[in-house]
MARMITI-399370 format. One record per residue (C-alpha): residue in three letters; residue number from 1; y negated, z negated, x. Coordinates in Angstrom, 3 decimals. Layout:
BEGIN
(atom ALA,NUM,(Y,Z,X))
...
***
This chain:
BEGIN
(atom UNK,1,(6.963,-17.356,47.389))
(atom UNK,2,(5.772,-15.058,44.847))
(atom UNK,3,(8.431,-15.060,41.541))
(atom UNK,4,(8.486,-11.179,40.765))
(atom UNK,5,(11.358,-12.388,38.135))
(atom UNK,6,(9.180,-14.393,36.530))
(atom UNK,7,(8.632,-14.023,32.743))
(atom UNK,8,(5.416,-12.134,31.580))
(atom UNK,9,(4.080,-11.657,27.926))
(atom UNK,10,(1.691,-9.275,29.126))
(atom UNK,11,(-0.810,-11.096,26.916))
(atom UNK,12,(-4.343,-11.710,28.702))
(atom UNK,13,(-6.343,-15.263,28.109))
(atom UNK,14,(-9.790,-15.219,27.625))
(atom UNK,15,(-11.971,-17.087,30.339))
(atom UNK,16,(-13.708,-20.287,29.215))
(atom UNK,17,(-16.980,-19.201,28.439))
(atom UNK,18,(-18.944,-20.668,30.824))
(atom UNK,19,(-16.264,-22.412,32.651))
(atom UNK,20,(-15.529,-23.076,36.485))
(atom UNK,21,(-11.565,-22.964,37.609))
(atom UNK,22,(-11.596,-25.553,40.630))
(atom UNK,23,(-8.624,-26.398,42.984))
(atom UNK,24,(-8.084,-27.848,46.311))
(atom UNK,25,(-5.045,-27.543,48.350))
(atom UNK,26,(-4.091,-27.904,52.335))
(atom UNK,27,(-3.781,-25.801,54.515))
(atom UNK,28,(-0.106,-25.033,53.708))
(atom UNK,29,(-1.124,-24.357,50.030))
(atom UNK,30,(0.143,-27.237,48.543))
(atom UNK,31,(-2.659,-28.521,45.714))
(atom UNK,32,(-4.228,-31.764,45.748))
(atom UNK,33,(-6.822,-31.656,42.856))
(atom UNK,34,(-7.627,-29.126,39.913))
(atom UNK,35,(-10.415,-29.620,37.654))
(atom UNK,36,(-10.016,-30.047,33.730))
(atom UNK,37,(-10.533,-26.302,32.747))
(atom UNK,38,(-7.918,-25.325,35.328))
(atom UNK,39,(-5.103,-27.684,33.912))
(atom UNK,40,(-5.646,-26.690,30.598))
(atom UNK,41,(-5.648,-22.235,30.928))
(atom UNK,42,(-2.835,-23.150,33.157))
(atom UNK,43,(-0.741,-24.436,30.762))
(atom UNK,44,(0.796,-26.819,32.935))
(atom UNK,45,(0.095,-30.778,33.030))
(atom UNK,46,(-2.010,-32.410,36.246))
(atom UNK,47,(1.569,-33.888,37.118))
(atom UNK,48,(3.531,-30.589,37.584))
(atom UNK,49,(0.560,-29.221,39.522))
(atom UNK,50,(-0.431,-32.056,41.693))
(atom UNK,51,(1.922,-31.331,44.957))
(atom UNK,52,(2.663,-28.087,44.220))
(atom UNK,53,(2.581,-24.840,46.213))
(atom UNK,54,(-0.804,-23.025,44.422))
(atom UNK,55,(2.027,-19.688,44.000))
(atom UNK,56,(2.852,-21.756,40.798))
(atom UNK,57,(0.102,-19.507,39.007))
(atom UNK,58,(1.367,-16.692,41.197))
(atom UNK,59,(1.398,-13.389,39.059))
(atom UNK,60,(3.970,-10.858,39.730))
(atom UNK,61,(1.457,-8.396,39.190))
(atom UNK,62,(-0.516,-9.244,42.386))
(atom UNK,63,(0.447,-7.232,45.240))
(atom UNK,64,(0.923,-9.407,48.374))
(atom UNK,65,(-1.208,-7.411,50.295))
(atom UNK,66,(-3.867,-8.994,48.575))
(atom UNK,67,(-2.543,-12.470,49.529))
(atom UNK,68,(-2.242,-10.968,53.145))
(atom UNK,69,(-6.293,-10.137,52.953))
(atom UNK,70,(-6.880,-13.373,51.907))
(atom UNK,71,(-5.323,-15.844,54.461))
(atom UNK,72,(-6.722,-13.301,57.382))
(atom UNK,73,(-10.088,-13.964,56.215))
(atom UNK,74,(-9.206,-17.914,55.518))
(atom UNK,75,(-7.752,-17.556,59.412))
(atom UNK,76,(-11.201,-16.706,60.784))
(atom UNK,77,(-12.685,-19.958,59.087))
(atom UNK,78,(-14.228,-17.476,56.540))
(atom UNK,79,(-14.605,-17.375,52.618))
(atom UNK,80,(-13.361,-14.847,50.657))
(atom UNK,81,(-13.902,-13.302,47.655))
(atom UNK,82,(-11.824,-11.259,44.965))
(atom UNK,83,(-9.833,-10.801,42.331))
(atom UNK,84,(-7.080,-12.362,41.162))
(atom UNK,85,(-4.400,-12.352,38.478))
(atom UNK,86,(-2.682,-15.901,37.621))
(atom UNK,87,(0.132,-16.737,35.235))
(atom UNK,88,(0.233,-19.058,33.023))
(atom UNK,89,(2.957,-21.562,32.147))
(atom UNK,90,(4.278,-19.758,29.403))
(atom UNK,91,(4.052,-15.989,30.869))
(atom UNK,92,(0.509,-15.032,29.654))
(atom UNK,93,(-2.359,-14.256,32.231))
(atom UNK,94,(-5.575,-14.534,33.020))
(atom UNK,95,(-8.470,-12.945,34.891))
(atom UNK,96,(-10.572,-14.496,37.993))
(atom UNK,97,(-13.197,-13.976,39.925))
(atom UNK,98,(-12.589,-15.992,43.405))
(atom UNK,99,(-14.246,-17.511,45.770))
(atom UNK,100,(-11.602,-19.427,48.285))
(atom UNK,101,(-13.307,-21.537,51.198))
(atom UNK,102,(-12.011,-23.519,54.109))
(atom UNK,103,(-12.898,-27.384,54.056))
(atom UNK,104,(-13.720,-28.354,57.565))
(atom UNK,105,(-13.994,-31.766,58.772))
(atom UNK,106,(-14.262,-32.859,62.524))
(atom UNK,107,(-14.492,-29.061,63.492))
(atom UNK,108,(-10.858,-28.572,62.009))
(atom UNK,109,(-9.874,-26.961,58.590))
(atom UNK,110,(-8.153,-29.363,56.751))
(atom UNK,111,(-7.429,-27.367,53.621))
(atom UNK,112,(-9.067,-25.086,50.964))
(atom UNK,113,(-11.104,-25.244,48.112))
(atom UNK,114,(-11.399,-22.494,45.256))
(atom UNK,115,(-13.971,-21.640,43.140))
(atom UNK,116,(-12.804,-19.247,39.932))
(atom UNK,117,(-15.780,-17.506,37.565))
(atom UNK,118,(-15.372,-15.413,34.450))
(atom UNK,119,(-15.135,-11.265,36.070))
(atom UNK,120,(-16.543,-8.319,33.763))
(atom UNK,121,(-14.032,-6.335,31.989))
(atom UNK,122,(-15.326,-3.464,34.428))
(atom UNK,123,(-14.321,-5.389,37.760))
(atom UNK,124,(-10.541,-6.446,35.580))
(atom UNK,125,(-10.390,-2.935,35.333))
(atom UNK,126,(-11.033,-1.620,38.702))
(atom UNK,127,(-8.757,-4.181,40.113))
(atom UNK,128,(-6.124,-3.352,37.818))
(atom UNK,129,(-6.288,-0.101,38.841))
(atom UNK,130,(-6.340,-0.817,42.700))
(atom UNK,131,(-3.485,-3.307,42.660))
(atom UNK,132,(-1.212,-1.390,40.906))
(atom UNK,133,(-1.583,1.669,43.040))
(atom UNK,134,(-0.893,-0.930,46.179))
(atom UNK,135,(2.531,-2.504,44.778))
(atom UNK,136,(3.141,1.622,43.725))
(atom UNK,137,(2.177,3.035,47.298))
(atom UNK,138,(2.026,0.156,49.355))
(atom UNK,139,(-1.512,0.745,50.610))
(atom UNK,140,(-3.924,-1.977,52.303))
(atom UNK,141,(-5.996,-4.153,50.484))
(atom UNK,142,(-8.733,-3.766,53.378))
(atom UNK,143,(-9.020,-0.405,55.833))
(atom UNK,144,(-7.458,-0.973,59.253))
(atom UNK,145,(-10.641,0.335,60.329))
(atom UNK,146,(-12.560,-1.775,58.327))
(atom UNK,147,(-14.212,-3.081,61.708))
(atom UNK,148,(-15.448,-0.106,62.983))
(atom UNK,149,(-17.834,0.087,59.723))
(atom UNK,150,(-21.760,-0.368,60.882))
(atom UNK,151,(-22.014,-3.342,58.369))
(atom UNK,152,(-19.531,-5.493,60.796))
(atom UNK,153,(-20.557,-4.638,63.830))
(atom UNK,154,(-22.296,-7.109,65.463))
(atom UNK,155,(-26.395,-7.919,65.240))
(atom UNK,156,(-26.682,-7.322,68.633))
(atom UNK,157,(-24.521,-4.149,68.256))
(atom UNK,158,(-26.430,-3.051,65.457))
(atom UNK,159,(-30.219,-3.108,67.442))
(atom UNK,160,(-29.035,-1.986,70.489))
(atom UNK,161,(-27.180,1.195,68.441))
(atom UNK,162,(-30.348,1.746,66.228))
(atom UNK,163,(-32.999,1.598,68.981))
(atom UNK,164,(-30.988,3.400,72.087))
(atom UNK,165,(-29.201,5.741,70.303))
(atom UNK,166,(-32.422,7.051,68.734))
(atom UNK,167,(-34.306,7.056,72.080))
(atom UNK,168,(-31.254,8.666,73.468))
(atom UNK,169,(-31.653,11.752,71.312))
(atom UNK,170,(-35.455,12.003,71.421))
(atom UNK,171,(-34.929,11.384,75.422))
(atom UNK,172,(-32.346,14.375,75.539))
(atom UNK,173,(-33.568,16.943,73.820))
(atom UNK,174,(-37.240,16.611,75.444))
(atom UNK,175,(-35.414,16.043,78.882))
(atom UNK,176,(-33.565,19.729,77.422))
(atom UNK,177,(-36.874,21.259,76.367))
(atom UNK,178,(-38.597,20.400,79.572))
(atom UNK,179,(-36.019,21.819,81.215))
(atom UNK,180,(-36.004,24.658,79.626))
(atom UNK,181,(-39.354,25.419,79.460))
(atom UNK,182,(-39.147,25.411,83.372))
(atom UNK,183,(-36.069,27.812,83.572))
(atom UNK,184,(-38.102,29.743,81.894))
(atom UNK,185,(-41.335,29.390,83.763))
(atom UNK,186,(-39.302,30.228,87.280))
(atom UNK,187,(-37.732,33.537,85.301))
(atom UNK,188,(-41.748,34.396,84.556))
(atom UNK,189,(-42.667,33.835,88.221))
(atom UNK,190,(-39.528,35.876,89.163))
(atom UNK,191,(-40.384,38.333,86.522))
(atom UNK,192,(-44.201,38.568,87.684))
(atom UNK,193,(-42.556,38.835,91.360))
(atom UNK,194,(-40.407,41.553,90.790))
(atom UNK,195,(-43.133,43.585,88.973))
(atom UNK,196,(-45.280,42.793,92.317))
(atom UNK,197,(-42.603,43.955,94.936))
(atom UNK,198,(-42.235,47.019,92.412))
(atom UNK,199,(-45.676,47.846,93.266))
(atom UNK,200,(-45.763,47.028,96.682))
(atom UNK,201,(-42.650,49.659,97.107))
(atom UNK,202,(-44.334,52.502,95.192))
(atom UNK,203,(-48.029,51.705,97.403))
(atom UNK,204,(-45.783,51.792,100.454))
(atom UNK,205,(-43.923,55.015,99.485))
(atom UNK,206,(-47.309,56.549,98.933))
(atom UNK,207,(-48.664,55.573,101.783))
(atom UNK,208,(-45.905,57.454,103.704))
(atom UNK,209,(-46.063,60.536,101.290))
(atom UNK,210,(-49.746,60.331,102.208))
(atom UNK,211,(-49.209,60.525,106.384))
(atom UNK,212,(-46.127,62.631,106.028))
(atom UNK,213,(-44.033,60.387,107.291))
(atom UNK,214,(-41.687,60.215,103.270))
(atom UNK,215,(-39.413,62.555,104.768))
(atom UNK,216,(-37.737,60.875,107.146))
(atom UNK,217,(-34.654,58.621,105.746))
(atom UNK,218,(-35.402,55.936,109.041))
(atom UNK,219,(-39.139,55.348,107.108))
(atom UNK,220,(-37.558,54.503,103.707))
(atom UNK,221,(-34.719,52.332,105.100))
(atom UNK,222,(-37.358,50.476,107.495))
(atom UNK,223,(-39.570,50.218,104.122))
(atom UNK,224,(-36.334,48.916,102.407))
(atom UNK,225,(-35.847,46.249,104.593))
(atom UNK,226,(-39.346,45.093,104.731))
(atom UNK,227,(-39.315,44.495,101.280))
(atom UNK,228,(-35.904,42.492,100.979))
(atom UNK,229,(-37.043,40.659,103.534))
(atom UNK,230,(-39.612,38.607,101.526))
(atom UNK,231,(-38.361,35.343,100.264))
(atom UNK,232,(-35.276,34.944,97.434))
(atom UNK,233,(-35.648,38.972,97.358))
(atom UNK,234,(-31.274,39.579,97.126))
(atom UNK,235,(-31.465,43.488,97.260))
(atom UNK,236,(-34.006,46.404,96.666))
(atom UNK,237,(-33.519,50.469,96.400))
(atom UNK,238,(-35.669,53.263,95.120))
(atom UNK,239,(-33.872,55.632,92.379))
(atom UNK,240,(-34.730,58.908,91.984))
(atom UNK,241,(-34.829,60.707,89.170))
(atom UNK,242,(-32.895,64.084,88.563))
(atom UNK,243,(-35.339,66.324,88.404))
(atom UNK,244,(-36.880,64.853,91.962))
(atom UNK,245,(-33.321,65.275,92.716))
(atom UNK,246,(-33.804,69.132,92.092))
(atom UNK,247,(-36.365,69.152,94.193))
(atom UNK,248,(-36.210,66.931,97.538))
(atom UNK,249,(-32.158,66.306,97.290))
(atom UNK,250,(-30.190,63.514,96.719))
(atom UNK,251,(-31.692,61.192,99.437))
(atom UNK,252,(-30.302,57.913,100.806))
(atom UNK,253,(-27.145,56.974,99.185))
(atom UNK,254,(-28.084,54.111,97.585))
(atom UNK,255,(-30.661,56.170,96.088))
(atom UNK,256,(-28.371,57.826,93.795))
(atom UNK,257,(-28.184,56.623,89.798))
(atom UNK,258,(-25.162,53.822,89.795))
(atom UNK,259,(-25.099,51.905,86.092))
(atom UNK,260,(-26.167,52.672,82.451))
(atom UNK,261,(-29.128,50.563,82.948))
(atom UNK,262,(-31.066,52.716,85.905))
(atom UNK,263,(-30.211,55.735,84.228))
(atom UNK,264,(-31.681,54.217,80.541))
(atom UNK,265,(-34.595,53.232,82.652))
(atom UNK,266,(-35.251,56.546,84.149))
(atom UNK,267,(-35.005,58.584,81.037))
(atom UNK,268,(-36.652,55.927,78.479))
(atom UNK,269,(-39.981,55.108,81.193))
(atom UNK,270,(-39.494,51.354,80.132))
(atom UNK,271,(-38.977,48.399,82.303))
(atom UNK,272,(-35.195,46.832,82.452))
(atom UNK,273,(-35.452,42.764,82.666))
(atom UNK,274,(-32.292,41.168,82.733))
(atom UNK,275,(-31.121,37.793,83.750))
(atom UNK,276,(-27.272,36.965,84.786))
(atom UNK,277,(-25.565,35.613,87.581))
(atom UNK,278,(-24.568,37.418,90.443))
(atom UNK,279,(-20.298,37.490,91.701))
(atom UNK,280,(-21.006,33.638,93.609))
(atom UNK,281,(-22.468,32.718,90.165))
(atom UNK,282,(-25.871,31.891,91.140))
(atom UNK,283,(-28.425,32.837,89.098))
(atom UNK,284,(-30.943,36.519,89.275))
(atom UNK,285,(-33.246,38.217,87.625))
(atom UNK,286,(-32.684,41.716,87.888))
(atom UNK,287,(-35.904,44.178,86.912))
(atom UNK,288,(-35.484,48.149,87.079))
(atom UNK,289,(-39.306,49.768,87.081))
(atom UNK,290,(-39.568,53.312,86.095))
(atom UNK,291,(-42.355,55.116,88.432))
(atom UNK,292,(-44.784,57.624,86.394))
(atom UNK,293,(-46.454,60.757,87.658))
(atom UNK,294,(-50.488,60.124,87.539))
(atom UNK,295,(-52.918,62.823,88.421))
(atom UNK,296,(-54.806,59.623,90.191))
(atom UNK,297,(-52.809,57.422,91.990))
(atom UNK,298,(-54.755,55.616,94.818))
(atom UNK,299,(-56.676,59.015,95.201))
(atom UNK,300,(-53.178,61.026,94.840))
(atom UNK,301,(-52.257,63.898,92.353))
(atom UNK,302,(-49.088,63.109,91.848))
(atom UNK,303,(-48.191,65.898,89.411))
(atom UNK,304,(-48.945,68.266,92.244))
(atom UNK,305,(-46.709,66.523,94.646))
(atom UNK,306,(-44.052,66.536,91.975))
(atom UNK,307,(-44.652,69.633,90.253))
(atom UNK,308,(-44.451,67.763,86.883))
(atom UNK,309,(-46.765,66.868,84.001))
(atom UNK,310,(-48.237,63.355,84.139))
(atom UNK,311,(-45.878,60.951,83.320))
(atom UNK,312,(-43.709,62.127,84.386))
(atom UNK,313,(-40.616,59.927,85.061))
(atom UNK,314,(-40.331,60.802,88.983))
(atom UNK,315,(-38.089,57.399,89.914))
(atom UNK,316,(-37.819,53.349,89.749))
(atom UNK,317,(-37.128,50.765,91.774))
(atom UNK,318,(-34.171,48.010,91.233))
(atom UNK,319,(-34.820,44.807,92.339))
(atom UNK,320,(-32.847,41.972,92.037))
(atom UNK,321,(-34.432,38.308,93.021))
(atom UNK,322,(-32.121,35.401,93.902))
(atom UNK,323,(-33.415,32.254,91.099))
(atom UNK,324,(-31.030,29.723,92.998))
(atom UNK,325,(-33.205,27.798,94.995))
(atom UNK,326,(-35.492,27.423,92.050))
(atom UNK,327,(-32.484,26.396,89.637))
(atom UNK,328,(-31.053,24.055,91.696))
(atom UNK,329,(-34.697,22.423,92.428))
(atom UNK,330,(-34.653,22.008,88.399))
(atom UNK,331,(-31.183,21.004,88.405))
(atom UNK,332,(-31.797,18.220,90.995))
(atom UNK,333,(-35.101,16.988,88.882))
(atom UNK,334,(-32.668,16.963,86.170))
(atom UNK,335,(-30.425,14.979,87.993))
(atom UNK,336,(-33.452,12.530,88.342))
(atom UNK,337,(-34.412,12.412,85.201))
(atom UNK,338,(-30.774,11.603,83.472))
(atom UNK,339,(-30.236,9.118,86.094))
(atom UNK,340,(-33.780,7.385,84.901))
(atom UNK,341,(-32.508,7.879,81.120))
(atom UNK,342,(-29.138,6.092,82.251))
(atom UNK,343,(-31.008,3.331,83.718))
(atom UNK,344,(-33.318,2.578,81.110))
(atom UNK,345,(-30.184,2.838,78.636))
(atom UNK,346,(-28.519,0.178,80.711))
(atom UNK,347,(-31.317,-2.036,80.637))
(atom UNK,348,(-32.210,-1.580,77.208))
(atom UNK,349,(-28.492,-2.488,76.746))
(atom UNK,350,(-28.816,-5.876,78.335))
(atom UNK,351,(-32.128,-6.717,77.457))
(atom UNK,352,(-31.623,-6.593,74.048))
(atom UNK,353,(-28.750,-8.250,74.147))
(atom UNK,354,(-30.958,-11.300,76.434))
(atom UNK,355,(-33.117,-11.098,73.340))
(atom UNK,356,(-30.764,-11.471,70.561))
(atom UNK,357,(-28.956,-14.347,72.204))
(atom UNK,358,(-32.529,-16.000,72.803))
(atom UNK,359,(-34.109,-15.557,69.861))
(atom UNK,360,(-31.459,-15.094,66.513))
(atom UNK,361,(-27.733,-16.180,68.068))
(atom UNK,362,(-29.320,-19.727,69.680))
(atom UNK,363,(-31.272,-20.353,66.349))
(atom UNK,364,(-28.604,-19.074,64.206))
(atom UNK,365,(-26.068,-21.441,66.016))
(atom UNK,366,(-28.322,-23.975,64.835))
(atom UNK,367,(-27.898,-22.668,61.791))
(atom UNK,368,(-24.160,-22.819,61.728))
(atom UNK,369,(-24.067,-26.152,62.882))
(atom UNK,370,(-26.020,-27.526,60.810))
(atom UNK,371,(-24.083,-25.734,57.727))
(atom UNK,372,(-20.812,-27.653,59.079))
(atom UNK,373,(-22.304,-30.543,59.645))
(atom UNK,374,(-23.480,-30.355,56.163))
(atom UNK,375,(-20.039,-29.477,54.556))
(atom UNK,376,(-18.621,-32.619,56.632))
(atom UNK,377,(-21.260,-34.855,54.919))
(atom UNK,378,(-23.007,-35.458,58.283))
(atom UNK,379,(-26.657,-35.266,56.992))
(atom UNK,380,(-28.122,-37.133,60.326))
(atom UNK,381,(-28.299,-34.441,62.323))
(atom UNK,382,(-32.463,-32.627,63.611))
(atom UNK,383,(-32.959,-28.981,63.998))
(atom UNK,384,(-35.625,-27.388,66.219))
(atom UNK,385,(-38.569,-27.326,63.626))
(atom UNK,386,(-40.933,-26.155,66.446))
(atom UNK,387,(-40.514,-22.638,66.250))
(atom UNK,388,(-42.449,-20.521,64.129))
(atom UNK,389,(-40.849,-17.230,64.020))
(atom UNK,390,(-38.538,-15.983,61.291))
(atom UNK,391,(-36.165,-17.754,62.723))
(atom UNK,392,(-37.968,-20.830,62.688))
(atom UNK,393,(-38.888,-20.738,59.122))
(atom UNK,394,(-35.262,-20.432,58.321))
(atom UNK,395,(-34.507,-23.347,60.300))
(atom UNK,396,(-36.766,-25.412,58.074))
(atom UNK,397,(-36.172,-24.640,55.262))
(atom UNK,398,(-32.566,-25.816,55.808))
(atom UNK,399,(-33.821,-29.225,57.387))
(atom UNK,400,(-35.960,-29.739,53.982))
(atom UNK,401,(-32.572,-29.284,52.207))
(atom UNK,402,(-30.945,-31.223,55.000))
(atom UNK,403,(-33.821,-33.894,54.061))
(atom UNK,404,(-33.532,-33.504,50.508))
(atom UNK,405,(-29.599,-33.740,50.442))
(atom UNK,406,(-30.137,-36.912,52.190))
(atom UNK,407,(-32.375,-38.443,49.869))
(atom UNK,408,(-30.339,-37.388,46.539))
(atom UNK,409,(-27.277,-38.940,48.306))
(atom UNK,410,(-29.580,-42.197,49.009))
(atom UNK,411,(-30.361,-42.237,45.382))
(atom UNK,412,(-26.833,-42.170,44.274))
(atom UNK,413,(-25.470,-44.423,46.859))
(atom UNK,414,(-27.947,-47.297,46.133))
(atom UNK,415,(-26.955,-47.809,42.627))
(atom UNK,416,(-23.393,-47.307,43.441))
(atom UNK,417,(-23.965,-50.048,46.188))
(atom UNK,418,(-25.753,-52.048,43.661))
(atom UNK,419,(-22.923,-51.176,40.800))
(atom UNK,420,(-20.167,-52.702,43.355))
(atom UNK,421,(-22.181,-55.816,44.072))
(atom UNK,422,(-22.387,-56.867,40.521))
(atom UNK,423,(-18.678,-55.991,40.091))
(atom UNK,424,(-17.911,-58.163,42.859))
(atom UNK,425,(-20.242,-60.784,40.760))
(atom UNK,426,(-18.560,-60.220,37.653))
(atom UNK,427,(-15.332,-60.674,39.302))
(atom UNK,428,(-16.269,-63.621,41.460))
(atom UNK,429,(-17.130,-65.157,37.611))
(atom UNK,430,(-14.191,-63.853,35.988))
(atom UNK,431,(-12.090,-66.083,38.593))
(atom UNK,432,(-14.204,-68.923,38.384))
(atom UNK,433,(-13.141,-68.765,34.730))
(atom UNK,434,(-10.094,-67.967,35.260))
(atom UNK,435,(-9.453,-70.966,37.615))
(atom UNK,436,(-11.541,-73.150,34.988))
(atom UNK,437,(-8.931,-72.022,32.524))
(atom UNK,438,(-5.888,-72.910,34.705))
(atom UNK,439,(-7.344,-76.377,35.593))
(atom UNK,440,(-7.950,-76.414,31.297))
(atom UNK,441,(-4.683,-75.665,30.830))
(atom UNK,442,(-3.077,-78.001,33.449))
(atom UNK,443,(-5.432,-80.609,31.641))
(atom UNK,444,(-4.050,-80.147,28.169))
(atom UNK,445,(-0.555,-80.042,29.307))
(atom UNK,446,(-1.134,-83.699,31.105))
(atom UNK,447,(-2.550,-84.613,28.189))
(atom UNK,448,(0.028,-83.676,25.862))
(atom UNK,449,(2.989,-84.809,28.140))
(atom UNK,450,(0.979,-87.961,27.872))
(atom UNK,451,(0.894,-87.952,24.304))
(atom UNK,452,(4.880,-87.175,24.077))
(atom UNK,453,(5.754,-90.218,26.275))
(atom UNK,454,(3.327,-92.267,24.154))
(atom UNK,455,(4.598,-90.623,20.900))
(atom UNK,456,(8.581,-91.851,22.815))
(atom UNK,457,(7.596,-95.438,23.515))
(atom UNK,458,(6.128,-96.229,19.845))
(atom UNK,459,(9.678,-95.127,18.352))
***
């Protein structure tokens, strides 16, 4: 437990220059070996440490959501690293740098092992700073979210987020421009369309002027109706302007001037395009085409007809064309495509994923393996040296350490074995003498008994 009564001098102790803090404990925190440097900056003696819980250098100071940090990482059988602020025996403190590993052997962690360096006086200071603010505010030592960062995601994660995502985007926005660009062409067409029925009305109308036949409200209605009748065509009527009005009447009812926009048209002599939708919400194009007096039109004076200068705004036609069917054919090829991007997506997804578990998680595995096996002393063991990749290279490299490791551990072995077999020599000797000197011994004693029963019978 940590001691927050504990007594403090506040007084820091320099960091052996050049010096390495090593203990080992279980995996209940109970130590089982410190090196020199640590029993002595401790200020305790090997005894009082040996079978101790390692909170005997325990600083108040250190918030135990640092301590929390720590044993979740140690949980995952992974290293950590920070700092740390121990007390001594007598209340001062010092500085470390930390590096705390699990010692596996047989795939289980057995205990820990800790590695302490000399930190900077900048990274003292900065933890200083951070740990008091967490025993102040009772913050985290490590984000809640730290997980969801892009550096922990997983490798596989990681490609399959940096190559989809950007094909994603490029993939959208041209699937958006294309179909934009052909929302656009079928509003041309419709525009082009509407300009053409425009014509077609006012050639028509003429035609009937021409045989006398204008007059007669049947002959524009029929005409009308021929028009509207032409394919995605939603409605059609001929405007008149006032000053026609003055002069022929009012005409068909739907004739008459109804919105802002025919009556803009008819007094500016410019075309109206507008796009919208229409009360079922389908899409339209709606175009409103003045009509100009010309002292040539098809052969006809129109300014006579009219009685007006040429130019003269005598009418326009409002058409409105239905762009449904053509939306909804873009809409469906839409469909399409985003159903393509969705399956390519999803098979990007798992073959990358095939790919990373083929070519980087099996070698890596290897990898890991190896690493343990290596950490449990088991320098036997042969890695696929076949492959020539990145991957491959890797693995190599660690089987010429592997190989290497092997050898250095052969070198100190043999004299060791070599050592013990002239101790047991030396031994073997020193009991030969040693039995040599007993049988001495038991000699001189018979002898001197002997001598003392002699010495007896002569007095």
């Amino acid at each position: 437990m940590q001691n927050k009564n504990a007594y403090v001098s506040q007084k820091e102790v320099p960091f052996p220059q050049g010096g390495v803090l090593i203990s080992k404990t279980d995996t209940k925190g109970v130590i089982s070996y410190c090196n020199d440097a640590f029993v002595e900056i401790s200020g305790y003696t090997r005894e009082e440490l040996i079978g101790k819980n390692h909170n005997i250098v325990r600083h108040p100071d250190m918030p135990p959501q640092a301590f929390k940090w720590l044993w979740d990482t140690l949980k995952q059988e992974r290293p950590w690293r920070g700092m740390v602020k121990n007390r001594c025996k007598n209340g001062d403190h010092y500085w470390v740098r930390a590096t705390v590993a699990p010692v596996i052997e047989n795939g289980q962690v057995i205990g820990y092992v800790s590695v302490r360096r000399a930190p900077t006086r900048a990274q003292i200071t900065e933890a200083e700073a951070i740990y008091r603010g967490m025993n102040q505010g009772g913050g985290e030592a490590v984000s809640r979210y730290e997980r969801f960062k892009v550096k922990n995601w997983s490798l596989k994660a990681k490609l399959q987020a940096a190559i989809q995502i950007p094909l994603l985007i490029i993939l959208t926005l041209a699937q958006l421009y294309l179909t934009g660009g052909m929302e656009e062409e079928a509003r041309l067409q419709a525009q082009a369309k509407g300009a053409q029925i425009a014509t077609q009305i006012i050639d028509n109308a003429n035609m009937l002027m021409v045989t006398g036949q204008i007059g007669e409200a049947e002959n524009r209605r029929l005409l009308m109706e021929k028009v509207t009748s032409s394919g995605n065509v939603k409605s059609a009527v001929i405007l008149r302007a006032p000053q026609l009005v003055e002069q022929y009447g009012t005409g068909l009812p739907e004739q008459k001037i109804k919105d802002d926009v025919q009556r803009g048209v008819l007094q500016s002599g410019q075309t109206q395009v507008s796009f919208g939708n229409d009360q079922d919400g389908s899409p339209i194009l709606r175009i409103v085409t003045p009509y100009l007096a010309s002292k040539n039109f098809h052969g006809t004076d129109c300014t006579l007809c009219h009685a007006g200068p040429e130019n003269w705004v005598t009418g326009a036609s409002d058409i409105t064309i239905d762009l449904k069917a053509d939306f909804d054919r873009i809409h469906a090829m839409e469909l399409k495509v985003l159903a393509g991007q969705i399956a390519l997506q999803l098979f990007l997804f798992f073959f990358i994923g095939y790919c990373v578990d083929r070519f980087i998680h099996r070698p890596l595995s290897q990898v890991d393996r190896e690493f343990r096996n290596i950490m449990e002393g088991n320098l036997d063991t042969e890695l696929d040296i076949s492959i020539q990749d990145e991957m491959g290279t890797l693995l190599c490299e660690i089987q010429t350490m592997q190989t290497y490791l092997r050898t250095m551990v052969d070198e100190i072995v043999t004299p060791v074995a070599k050592m013990r077999e002239h101790v047991r020599d030396v031994d073997d000797k020193v009991s030969l003498v040693a039995g040599n000197a007993v049988s001495e011994q038991e000699k001189i004693q018979s002898i001197a008994a002997t001598m003392e029963q002699f010495s007896q019978s002569i007095a």
